[in-house]
Structures are given as structure tokens and as C-alpha cells.
Backbone as CSV, one residue per row, in Angstrom:
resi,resn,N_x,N_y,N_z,CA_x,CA_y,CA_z,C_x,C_y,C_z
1,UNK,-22.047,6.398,-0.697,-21.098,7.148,0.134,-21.411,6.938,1.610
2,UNK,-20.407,6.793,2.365,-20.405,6.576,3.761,-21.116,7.627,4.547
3,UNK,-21.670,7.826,5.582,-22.412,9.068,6.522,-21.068,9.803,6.827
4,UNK,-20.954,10.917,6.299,-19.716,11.141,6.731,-19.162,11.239,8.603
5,UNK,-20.217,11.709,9.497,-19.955,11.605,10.770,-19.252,10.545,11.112
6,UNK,-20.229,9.259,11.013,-19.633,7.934,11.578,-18.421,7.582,10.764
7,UNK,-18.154,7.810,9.666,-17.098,7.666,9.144,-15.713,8.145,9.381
8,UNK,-16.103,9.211,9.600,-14.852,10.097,10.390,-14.406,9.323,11.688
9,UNK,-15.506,9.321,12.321,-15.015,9.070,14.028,-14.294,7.431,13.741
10,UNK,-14.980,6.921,12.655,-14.662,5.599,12.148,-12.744,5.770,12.684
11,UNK,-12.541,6.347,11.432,-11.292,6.400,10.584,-10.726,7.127,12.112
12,UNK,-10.802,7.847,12.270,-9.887,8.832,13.670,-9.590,8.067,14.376
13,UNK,-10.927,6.758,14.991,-10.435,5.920,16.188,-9.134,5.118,15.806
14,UNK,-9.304,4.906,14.507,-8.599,3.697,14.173,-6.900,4.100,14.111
15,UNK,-6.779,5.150,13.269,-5.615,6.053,13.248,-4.777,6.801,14.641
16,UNK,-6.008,6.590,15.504,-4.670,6.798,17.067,-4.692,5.684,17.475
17,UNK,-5.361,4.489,17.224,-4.958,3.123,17.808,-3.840,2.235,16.949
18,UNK,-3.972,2.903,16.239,-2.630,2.280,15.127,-1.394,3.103,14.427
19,UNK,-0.278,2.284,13.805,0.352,3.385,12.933,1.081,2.322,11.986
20,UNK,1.612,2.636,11.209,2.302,2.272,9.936,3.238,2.080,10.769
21,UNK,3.661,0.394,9.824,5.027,-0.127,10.507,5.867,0.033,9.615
22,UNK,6.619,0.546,9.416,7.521,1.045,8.169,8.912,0.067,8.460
23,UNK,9.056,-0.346,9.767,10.640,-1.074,9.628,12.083,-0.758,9.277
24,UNK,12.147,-1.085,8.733,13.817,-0.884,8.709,14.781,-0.225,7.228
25,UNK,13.685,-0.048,6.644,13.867,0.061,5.062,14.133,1.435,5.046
26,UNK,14.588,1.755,3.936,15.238,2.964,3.639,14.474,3.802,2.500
27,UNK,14.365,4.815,3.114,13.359,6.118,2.341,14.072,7.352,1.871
28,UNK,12.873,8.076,1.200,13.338,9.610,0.822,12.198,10.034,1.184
29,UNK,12.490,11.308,1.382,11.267,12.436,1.680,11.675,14.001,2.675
30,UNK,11.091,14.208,3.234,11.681,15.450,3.945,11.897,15.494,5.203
31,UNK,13.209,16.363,5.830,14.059,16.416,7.003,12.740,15.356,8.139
32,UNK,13.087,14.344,8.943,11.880,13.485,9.520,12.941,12.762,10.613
33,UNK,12.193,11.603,10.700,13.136,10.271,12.241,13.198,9.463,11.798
34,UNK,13.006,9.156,10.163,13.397,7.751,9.455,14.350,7.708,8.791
35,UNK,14.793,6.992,8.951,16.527,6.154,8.103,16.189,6.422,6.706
36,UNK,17.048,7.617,6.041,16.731,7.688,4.664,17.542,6.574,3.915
37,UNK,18.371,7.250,2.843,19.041,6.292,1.946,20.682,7.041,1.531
38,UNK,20.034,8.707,1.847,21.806,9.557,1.430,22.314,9.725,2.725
39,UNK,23.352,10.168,2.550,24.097,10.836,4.048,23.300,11.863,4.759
40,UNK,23.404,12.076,5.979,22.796,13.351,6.524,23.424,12.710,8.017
41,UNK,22.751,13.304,9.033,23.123,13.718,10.354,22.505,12.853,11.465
42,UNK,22.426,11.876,10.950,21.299,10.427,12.171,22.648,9.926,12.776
43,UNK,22.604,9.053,13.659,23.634,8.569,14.388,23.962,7.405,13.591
44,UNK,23.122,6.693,12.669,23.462,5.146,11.978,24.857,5.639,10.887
45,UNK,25.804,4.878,10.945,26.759,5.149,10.122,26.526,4.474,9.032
46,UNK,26.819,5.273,7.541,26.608,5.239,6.319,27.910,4.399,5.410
47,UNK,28.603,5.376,5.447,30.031,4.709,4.657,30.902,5.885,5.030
48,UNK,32.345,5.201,4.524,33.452,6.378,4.720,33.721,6.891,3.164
49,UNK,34.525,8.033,3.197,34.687,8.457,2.005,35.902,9.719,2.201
50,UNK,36.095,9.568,1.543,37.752,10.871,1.130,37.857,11.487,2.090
51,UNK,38.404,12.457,2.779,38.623,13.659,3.992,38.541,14.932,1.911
52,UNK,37.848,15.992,2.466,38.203,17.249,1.692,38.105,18.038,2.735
53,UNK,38.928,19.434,2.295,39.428,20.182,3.525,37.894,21.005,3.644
54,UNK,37.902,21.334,5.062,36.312,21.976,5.705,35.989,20.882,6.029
55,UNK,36.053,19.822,6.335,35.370,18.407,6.486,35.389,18.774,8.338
56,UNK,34.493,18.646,9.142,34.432,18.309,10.552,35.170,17.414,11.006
57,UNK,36.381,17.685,11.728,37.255,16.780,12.105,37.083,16.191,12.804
58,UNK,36.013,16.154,13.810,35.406,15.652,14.515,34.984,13.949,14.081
59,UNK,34.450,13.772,12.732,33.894,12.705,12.002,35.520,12.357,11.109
60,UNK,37.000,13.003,11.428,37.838,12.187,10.945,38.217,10.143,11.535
61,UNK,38.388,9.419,10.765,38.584,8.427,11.113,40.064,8.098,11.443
62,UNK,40.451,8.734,12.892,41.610,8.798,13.371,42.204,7.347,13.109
63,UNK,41.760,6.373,13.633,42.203,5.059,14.029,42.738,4.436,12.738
64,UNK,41.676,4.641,11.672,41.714,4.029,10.356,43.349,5.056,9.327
65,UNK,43.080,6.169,9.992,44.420,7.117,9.678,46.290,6.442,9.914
66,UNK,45.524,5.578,11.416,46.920,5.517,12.090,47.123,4.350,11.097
67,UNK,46.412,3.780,10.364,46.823,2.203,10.111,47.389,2.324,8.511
68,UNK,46.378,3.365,7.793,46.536,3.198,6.565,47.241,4.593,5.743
69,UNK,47.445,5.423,6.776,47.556,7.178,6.656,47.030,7.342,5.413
70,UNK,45.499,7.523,5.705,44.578,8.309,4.508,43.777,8.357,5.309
71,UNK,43.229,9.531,5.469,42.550,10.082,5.814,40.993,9.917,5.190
72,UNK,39.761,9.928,5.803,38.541,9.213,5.991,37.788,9.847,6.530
73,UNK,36.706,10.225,6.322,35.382,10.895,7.451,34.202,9.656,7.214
74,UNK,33.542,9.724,8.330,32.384,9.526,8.479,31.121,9.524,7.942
75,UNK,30.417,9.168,7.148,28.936,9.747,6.653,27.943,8.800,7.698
76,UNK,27.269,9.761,8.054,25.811,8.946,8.240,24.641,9.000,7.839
77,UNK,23.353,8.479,8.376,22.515,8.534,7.311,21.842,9.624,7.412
78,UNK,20.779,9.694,6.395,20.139,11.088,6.580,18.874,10.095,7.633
79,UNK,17.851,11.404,8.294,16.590,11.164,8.231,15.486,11.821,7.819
80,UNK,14.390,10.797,7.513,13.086,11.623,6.919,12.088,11.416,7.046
81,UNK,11.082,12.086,6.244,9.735,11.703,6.385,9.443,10.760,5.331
82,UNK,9.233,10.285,5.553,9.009,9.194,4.218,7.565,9.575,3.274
83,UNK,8.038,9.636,1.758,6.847,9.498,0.897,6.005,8.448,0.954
84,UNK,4.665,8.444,1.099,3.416,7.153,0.861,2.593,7.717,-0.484
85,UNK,3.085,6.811,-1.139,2.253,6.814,-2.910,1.028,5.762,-2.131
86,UNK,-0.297,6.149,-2.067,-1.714,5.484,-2.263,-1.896,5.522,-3.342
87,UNK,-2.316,4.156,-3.952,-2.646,3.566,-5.609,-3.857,2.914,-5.223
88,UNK,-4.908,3.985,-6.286,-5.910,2.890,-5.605,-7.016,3.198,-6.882
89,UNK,-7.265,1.439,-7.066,-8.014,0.760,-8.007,-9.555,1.712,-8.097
90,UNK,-9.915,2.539,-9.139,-11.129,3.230,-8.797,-11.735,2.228,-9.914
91,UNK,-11.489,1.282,-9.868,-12.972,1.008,-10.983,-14.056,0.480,-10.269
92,UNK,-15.367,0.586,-11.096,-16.304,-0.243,-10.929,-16.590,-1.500,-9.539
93,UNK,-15.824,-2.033,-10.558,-15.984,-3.403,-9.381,-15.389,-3.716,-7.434
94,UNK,-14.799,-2.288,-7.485,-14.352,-1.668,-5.922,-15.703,-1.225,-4.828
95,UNK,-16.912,-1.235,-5.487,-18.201,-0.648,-5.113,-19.064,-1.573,-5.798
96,UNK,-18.427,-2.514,-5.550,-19.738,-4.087,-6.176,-20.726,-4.271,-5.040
97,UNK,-20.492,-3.330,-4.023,-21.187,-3.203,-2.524,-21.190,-2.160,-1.650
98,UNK,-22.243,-2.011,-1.388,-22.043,-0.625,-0.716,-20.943,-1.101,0.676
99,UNK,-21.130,-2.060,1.585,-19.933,-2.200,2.208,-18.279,-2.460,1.596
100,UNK,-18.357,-2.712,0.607,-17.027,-2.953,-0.052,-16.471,-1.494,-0.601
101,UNK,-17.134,-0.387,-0.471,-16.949,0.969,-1.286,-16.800,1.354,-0.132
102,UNK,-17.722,1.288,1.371,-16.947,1.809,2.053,-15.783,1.128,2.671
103,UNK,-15.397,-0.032,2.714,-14.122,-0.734,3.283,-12.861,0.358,2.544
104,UNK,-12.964,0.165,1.385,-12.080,1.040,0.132,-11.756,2.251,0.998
105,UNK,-12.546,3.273,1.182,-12.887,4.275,1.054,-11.985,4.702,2.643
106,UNK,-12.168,3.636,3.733,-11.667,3.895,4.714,-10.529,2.955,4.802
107,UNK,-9.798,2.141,4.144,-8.721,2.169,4.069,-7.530,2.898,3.782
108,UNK,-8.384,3.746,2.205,-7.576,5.085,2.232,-7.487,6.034,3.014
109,UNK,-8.535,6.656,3.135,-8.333,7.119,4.480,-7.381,7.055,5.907
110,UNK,-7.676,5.688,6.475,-6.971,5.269,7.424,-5.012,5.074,6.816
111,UNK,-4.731,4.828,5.916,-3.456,4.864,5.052,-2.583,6.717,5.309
112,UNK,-4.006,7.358,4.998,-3.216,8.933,4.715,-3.233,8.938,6.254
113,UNK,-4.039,8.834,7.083,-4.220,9.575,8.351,-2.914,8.561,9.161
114,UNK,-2.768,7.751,8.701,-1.553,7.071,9.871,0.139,7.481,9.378
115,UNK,-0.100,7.715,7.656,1.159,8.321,7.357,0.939,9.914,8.025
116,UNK,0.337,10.863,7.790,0.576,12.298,8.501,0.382,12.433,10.007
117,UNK,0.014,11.199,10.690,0.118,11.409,12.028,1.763,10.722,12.430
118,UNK,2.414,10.162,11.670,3.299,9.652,11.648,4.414,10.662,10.885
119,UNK,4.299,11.754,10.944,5.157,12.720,10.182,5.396,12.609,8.704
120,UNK,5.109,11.142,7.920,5.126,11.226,6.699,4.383,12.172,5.482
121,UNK,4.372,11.914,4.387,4.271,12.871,3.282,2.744,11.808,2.357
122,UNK,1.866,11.840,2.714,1.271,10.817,1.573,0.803,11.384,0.773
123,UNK,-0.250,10.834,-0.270,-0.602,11.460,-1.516,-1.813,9.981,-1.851
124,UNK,-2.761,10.313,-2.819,-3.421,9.402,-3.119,-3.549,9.364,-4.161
125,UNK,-3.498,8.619,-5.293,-3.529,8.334,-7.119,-4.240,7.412,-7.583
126,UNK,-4.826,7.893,-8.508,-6.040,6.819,-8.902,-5.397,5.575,-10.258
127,UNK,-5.247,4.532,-10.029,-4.838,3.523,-10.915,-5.181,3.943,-12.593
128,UNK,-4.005,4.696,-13.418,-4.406,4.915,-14.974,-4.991,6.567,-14.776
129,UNK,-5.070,7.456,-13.434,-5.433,8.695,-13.102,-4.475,9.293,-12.708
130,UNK,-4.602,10.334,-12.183,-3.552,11.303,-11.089,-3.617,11.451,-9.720
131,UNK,-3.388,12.650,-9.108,-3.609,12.365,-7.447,-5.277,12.981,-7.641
132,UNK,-5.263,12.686,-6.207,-7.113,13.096,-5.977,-7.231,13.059,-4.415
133,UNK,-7.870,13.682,-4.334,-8.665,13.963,-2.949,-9.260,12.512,-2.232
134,UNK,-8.869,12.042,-1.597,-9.522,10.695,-1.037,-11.641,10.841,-0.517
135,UNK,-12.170,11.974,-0.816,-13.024,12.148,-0.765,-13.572,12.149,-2.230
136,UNK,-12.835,12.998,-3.163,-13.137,12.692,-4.706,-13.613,11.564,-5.598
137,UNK,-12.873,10.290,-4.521,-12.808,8.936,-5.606,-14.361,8.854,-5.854
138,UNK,-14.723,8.160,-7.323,-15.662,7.811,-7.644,-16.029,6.176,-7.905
139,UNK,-15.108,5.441,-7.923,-14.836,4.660,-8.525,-15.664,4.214,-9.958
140,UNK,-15.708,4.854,-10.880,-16.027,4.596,-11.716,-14.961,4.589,-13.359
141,UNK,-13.936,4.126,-12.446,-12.275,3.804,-13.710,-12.614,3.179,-14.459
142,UNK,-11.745,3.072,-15.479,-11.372,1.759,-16.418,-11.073,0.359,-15.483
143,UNK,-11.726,-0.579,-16.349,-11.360,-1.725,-15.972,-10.134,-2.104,-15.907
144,UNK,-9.029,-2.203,-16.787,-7.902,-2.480,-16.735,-7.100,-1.503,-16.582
145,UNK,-6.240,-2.137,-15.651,-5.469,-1.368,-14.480,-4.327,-0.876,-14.947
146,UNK,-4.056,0.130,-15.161,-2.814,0.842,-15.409,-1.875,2.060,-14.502
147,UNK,-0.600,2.017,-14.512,-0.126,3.013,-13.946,-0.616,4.293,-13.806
148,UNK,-0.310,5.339,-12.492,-0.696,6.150,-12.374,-0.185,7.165,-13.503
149,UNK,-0.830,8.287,-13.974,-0.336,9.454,-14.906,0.914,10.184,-14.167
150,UNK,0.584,10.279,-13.153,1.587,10.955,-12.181,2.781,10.152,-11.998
151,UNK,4.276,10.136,-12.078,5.597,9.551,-11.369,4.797,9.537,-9.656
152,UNK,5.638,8.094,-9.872,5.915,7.773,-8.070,7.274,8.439,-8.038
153,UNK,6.624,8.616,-6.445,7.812,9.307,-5.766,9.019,8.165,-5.589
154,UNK,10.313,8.678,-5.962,11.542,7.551,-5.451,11.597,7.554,-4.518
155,UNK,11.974,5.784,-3.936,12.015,5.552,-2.684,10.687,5.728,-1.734
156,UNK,10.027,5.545,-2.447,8.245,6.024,-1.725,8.061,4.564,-1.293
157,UNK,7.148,4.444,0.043,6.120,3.450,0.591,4.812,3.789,-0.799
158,UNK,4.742,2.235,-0.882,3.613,2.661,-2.396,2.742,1.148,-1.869
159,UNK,1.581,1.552,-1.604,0.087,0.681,-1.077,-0.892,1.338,-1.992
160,UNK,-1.007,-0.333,-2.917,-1.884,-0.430,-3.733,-3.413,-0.909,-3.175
161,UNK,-4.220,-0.732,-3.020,-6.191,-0.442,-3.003,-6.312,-1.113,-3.770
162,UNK,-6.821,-2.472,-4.257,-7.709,-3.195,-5.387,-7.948,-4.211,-4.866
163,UNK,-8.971,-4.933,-5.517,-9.590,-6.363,-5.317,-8.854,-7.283,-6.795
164,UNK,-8.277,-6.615,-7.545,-7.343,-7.514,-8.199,-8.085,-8.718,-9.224
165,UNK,-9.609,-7.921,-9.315,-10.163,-8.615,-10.358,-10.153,-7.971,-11.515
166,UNK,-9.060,-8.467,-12.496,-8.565,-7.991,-13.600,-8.575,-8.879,-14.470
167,UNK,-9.059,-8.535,-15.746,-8.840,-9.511,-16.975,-8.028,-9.365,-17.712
168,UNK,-6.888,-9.255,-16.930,-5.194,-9.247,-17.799,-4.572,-9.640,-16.591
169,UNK,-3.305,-9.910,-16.929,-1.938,-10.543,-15.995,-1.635,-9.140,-15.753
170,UNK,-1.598,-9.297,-14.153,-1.131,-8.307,-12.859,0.509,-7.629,-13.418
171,UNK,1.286,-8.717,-13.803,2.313,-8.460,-13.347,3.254,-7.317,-13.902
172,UNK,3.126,-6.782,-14.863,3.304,-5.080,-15.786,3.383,-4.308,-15.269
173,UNK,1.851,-4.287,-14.432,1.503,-3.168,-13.373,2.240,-3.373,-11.854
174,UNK,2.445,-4.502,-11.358,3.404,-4.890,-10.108,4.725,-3.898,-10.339
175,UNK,4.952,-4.666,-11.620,6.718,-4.125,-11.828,6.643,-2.906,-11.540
176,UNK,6.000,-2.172,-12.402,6.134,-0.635,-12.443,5.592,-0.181,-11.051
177,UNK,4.577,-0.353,-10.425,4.514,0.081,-9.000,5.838,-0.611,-7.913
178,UNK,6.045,-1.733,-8.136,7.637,-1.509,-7.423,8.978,-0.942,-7.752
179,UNK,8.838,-0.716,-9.025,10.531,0.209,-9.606,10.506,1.413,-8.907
180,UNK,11.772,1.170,-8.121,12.229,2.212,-7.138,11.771,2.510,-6.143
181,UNK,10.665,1.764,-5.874,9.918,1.861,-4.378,10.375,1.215,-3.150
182,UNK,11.109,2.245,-2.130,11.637,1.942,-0.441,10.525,0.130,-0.477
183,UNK,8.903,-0.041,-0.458,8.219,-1.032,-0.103,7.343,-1.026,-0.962
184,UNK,6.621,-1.821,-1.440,5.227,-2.095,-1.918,4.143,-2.899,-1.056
185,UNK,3.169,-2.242,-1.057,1.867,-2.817,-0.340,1.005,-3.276,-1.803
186,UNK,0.381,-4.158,-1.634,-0.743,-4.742,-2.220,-1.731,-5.521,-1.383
187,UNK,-2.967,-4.298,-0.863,-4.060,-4.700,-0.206,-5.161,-5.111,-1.367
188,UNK,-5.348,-7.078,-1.156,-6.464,-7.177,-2.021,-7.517,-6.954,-1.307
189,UNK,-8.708,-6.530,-1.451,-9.741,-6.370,-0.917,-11.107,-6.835,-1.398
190,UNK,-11.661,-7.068,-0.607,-12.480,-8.225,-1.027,-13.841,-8.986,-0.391
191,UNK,-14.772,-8.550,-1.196,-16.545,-8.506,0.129,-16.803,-9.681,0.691
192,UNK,-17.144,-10.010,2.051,-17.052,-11.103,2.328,-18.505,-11.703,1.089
193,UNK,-18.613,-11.321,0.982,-19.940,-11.606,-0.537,-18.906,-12.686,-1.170
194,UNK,-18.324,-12.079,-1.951,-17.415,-12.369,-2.989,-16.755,-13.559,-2.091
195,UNK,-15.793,-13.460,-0.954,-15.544,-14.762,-0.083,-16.197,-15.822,-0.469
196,UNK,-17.393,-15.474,0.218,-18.730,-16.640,0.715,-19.493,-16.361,-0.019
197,UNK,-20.249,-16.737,-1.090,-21.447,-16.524,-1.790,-22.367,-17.527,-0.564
198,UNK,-23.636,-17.010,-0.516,-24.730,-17.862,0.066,-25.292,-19.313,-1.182
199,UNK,-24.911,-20.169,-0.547,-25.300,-21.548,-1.491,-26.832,-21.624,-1.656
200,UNK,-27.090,-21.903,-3.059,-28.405,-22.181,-3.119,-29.348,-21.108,-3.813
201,UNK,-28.752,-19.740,-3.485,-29.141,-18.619,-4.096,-29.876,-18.373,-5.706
202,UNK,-30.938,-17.962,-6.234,-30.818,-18.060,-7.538,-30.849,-16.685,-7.443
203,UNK,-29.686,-16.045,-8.453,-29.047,-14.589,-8.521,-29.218,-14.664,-10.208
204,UNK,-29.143,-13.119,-10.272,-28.949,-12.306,-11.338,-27.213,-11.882,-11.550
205,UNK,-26.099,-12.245,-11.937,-24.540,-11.850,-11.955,-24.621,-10.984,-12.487
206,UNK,-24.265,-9.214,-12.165,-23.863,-8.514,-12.944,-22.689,-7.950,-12.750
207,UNK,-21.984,-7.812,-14.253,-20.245,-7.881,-14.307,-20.674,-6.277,-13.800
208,UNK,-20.417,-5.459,-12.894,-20.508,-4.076,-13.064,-19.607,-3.106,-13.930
209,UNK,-18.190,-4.114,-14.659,-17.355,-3.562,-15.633,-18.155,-3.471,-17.014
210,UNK,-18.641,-4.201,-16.790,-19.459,-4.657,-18.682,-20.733,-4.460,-18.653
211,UNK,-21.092,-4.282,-17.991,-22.606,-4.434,-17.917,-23.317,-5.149,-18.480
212,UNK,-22.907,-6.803,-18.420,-23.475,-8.096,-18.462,-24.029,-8.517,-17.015
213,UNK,-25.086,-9.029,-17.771,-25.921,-10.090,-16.746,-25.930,-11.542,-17.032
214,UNK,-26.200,-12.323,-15.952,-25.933,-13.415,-16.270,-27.403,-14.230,-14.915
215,UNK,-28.086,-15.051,-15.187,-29.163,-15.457,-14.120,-28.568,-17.099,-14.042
216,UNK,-28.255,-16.827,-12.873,-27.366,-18.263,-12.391,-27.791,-19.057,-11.063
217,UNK,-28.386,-20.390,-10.920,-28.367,-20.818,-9.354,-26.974,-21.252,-8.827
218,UNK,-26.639,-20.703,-7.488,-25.162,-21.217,-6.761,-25.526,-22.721,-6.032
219,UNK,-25.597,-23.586,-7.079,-25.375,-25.012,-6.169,-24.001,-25.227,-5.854
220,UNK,-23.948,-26.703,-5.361,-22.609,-26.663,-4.669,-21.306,-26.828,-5.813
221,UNK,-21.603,-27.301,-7.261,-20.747,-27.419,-8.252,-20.312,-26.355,-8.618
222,UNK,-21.423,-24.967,-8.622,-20.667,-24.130,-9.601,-19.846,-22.950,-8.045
223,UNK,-20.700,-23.502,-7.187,-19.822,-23.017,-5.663,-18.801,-23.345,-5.230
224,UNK,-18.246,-25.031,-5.842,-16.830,-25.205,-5.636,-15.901,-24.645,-7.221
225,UNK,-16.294,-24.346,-7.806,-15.565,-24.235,-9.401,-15.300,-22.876,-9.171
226,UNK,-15.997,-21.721,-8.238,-16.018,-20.577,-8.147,-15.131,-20.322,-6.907
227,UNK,-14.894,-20.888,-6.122,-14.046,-20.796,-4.839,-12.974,-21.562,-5.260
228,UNK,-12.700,-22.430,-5.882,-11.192,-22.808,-6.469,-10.835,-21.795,-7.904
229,UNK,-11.461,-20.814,-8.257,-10.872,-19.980,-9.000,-10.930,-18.884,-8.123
230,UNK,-11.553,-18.481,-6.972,-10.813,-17.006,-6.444,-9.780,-17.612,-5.629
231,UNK,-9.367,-18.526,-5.619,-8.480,-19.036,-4.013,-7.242,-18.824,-5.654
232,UNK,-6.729,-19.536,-6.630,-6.090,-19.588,-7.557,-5.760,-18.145,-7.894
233,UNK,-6.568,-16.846,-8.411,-6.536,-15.475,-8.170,-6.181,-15.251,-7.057
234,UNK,-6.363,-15.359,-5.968,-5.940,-14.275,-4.983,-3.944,-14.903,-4.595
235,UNK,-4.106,-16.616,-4.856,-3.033,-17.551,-4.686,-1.325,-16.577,-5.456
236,UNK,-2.307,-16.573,-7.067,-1.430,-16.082,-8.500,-1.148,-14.298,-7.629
237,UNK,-1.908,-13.979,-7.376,-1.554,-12.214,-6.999,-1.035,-12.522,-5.738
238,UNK,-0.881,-12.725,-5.212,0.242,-12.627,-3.963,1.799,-13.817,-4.468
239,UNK,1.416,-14.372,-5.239,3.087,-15.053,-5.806,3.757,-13.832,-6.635
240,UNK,2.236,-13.262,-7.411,3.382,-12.129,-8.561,3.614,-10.773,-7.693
241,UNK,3.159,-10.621,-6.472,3.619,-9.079,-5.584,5.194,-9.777,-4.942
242,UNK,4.925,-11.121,-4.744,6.337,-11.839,-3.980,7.529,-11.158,-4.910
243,UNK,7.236,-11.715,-6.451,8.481,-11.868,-7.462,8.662,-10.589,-7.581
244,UNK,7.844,-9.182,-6.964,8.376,-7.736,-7.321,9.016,-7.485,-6.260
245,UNK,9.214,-8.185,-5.082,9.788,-7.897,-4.224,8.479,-7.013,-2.998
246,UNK,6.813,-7.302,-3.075,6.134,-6.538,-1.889,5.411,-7.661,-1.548
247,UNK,4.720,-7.290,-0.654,4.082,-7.661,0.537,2.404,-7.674,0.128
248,UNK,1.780,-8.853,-0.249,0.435,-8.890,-0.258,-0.066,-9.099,0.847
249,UNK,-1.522,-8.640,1.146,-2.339,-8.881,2.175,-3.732,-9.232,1.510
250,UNK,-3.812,-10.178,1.887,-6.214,-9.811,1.656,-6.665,-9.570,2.338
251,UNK,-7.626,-8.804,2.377,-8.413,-7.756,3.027,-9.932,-8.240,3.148
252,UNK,-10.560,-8.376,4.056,-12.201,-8.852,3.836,-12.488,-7.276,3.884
253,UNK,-13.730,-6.961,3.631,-14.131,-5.789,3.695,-15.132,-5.686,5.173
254,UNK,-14.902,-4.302,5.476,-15.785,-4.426,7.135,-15.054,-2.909,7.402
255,UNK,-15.531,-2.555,8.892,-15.372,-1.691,9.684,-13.603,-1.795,9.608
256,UNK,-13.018,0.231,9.405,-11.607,-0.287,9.616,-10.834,-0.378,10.777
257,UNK,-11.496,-0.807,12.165,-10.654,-1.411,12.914,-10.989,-2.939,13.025
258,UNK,-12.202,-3.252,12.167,-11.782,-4.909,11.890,-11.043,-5.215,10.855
259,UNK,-10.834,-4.473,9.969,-9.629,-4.945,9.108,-8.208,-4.720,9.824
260,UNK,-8.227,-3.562,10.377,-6.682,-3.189,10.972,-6.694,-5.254,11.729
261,UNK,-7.458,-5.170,12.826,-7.258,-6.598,13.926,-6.836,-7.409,12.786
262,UNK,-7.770,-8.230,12.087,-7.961,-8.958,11.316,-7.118,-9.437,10.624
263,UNK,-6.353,-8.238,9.444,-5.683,-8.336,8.420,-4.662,-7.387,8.507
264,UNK,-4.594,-6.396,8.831,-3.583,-5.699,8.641,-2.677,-5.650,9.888
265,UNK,-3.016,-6.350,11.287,-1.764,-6.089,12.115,-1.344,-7.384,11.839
266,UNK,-1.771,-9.148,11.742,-0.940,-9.860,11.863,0.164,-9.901,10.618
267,UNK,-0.341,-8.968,9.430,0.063,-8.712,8.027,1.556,-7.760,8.134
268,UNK,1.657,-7.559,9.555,2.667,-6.074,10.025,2.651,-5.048,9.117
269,UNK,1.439,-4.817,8.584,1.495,-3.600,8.056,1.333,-2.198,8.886
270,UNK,0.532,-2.395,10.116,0.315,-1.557,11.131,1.253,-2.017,12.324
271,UNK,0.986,-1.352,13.296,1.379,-1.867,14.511,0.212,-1.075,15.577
272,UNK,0.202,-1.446,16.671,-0.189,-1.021,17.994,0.273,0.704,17.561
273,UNK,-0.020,1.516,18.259,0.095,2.809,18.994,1.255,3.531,20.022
């Protein structure tokens, strides 16, 4: 677990130097300054629809009256706060490092604190769990990744937390975290360990899912056979977030205003302040 002091001031700096770039997409959530998806009272015009009497005549479509005499009002859009579903991978292998548990740990973090400084609604859910306290996580889940117990919110911003080392095909779990979701995030995350192994090393491998060991030297053969299968994994998980329609990022693990620089602003998942 992180010191909580430095961690805090961590996460705070980072959250007034940044905010969620949400764009142009269309949400649900409560009365807010974002472009929902139903009618309500924003200036962006929605569609026209029938005149019924009590209708504000004000929003009659005079012009369209003179041409076609039927009568027409105005809808526009609503605005809101937008829902943020946090999905995040608690297993094992999320804390294959004590820096990689805290990268995790303050991403979520930094996720809730930029949606509620941003007027949004977030929530955090543990992959195959329910919601939880972003201080709660343990990571000690199931290996294979399953939907949350809890419904996503419709029309929710939904940013998935994992390193996406799974021994099953992603794509089940993609679908269902994008059905009906305003956006999908998929932050892989990932120790610069795991990146870069040090060549030459003679290591002990332990799966921390299985609790296998394995005593292996990293020469340069089994160092290129091992970096052309995470480049192929990380390659395959950002083609299958494409085909759901979200937005992958990889994530090195580190301090979170070197991930914000790094990875998450040229990624436009954040923006500036």
C-alpha cells in the first residue's frame, strides 16, 4: 500500500492539473453542462416534433409553419453530469510490483477525482465484483476477467484498469463493457519490468495467478520470443477495444503525473486544466 500522505498530495496535484476530456459524445446522468442524449433545456438543438397544446410558443417553428402549415416545436438537448463506471482488474497480477499496485491504485484514484471535480457522477467496480471504495481494492480477484455484478450505468463513460494479462480472449468482456456505453476506456497497464526485463538476469518466474514457479535465464532468445509476444498482446487488445468501438491506451506504470504527460494526455484522455 502506498504512504498514504504522499499519495494523496500525489493524486490532488495531478487532478487540478488535469481533467477528463469527455468531447463531444453524448451522456446520461444528472441535471450538469454536458450534452446529454434526451431533450432538455441546452441551447444545441435536438429534433422537431408535433406542437401539443401548453407547448411554449416561443420554441414554435414559425417559418417551417408558413411552408408546410403544421405546426412543430423545438427540442433541445438536455445537460448533465455524466456517469463514470471505473472497471478495474483486481487480480493478482495488478500488484506483480509494488510500483505497479501503486500506478493502479492512483489511476483510480486520479479517474474518480477528475470526474467529481468535473461535476460528474463516478463509481468504482471491481472486474467479476461490485462497487468498492477505491481504498478497499485488494487486488487479490479471480484471474479471469468477468463483468461487473453490478449493471453499468447507460450511457456511462466506462474506463477499464487492467494489464490485460488474461488466459482467455478479451473480447466477451469488451462487448459487454461497451453495450450502451456514451465511451469506453481501456487503460492497459503495465510495469516497466514487464516492458523491459533486464537481459541476462537468472530469475525465479512466479505466475502470481497460479502460484507456479518457473527458474529461467533472460538471454537474448528467450528476450526476443518474450517481447514479440507482449507487443502481439498488447497489438490483439487494442484491435479488439477498436472493434467495440473504445479507445485503448498503454500505460507504463510510474508516478500519476508521469502517466497523465506520458500516456494519457497525448492518448486525449485528459486534457490540460
Amino acid at each position: 500500500m502506498p504512504e498514504p500522505a504522499a499519495f494523496a498530495a500525489e493524486v490532488d496535484a495531478a487532478v487540478l492539473r488535469y481533467r477528463l476530456r469527455f468531447g463531444g459524445r453524448r451522456y446520461r446522468g444528472r441535471s450538469g453542462d454536458r450534452l446529454g442524449s434526451a431533450p432538455g433545456s441546452s441551447l444545441e438543438f435536438l429534433d422537431f416534433r408535433d406542437y401539443v397544446p401548453g407547448d411554449d410558443l416561443r420554441l414554435v417553428d414559425w417559418n417551417g409553419y408558413a411552408r408546410t402549415d403544421q405546426l412543430r416545436v423545438r427540442q433541445q438537448r438536455e445537460e448533465v453530469s455524466p456517469f463514470v463506471d471505473v472497471v478495474v482488474d483486481d487480480s493478482a497480477s495488478m500488484a506483480s510490483t509494488s510500483g505497479k499496485e501503486r500506478a493502479a491504485r492512483a489511476l483510480v484514484a486520479g479517474l474518480v477525482g477528475w470526474a467529481r471535480r468535473d461535476g460528474a457522477l463516478p463509481r468504482v467496480l471491481r472486474l467479476g465484483g461490485d462497487v468498492v471504495e477505491p481504498a478497499a481494492l485488494t487486488f487479490a480477484g479471480a484471474p479471469l476477467p468477468r463483468l461487473p455484478q453490478v449493471p453499468l450505468r447507460m450511457a456511462s463513460v466506462r474506463v477499464l484498469v487492467s494489464d490485460g494479462l488474461w488466459p482467455v480472449e478479451p473480447r466477451p468482456l469488451l462487448r459487454g463493457l461497451a453495450a450502451n456505453a456514451a465511451w469506453l476506456v481501456c487503460l492497459q497497464l503495465l510495469d516497466p519490468w514487464e516492458l523491459a526485463p533486464t537481459p541476462g538476469a537468472a530469475l525465479t518466474l512466479h505466475d502470481v495467478e497460479t502460484g507456479q514457479r518457473l527458474d529461467v535465464r533472460l538471454d537474448q532468445v528467450r528476450l526476443d520470443a518474450y517481447h514479440s509476444r507482449l507487443q502481439r498482446l498488447v497489438e490483439d487488445l487494442r484491435a479488439t477495444v477498436a472493434t467495440v468501438g473504445g479507445t485503448h491506451v498503454r500505460v507504463t506504470a510510474d508516478a500519476l503525473a508521469g502517466m497523465c504527460a506520458r500516456d494519457l494526455l497525448p492518448a486525449a484522455l485528459v486534457e490540460s486544466a
